[in-house]
N, C-alpha and C positions, 0 to 999 in steps of 0.2 A: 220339301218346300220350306225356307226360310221362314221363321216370325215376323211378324211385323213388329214394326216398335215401335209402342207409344209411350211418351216419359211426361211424366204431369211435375211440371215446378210445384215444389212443396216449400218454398221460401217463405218468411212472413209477410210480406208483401200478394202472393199470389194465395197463400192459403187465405188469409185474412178476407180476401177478394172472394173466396167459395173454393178452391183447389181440393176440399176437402168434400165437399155434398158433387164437384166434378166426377171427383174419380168414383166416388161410390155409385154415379151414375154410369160412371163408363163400364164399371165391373157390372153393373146388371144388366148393361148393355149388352156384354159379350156374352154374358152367361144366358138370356134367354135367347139369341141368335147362335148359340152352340159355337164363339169364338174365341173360346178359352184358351185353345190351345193354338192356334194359329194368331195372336196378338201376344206378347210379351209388352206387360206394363211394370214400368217401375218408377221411382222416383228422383226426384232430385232436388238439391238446394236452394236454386237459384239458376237461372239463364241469362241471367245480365238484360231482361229487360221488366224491372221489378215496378216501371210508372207505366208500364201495357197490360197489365196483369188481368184476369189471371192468366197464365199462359199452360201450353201444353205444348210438344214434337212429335211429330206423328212421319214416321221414317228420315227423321230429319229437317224436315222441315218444321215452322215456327209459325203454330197460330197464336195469335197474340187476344187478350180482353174475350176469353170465350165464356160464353152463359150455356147454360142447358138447352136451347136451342142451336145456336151456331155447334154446339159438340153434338149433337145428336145430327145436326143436318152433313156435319164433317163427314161421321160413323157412318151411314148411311152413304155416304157419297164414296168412302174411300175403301169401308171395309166391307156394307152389305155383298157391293158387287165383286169384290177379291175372294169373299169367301161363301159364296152363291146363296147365302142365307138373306129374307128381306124382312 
């Protein structure tokens, strides 16, 4: 089975916004739902939409202004059920 991909803008723009307390939630995300290994996250500079910030790509697609709720309700929604963990 393929990883998933999730890429979190680390631009100044999106980190200044929280990109940085995001992703430390998205890693403890994976890691108590045991989805370490089926999510590949990495980073990136910029997504060219640095006034919707903060942003994140989650297989491509582009949530834009995410807080700690909308990313935990994404994860839940995209990842619980892809990788049978709740």
């Amino acid at each position: 089975m393929a990883a998933t991909e999730l890429v979190v803008c680390m631009g100044s723009a999106c980190f200044s916004r929280g990109n940085l307390r995001n992703l430390e939630l998205i890693q403890a995300y994976l890691k108590a739902h045991g989805l370490e290994r089926e999510v590949q996250v990495t980073g990136t500079l910029c997504q060219e939409r640095c006034r919707q910030g903060p942003n994140l790509t989650l297989q491509g697609e582009c949530f834009c202004g995410m807080d700690r709720d909308a990313i935990l309700e994404l994860l839940e929604a995209r990842l619980a059920r892809a990788g049978g963990a709740a």
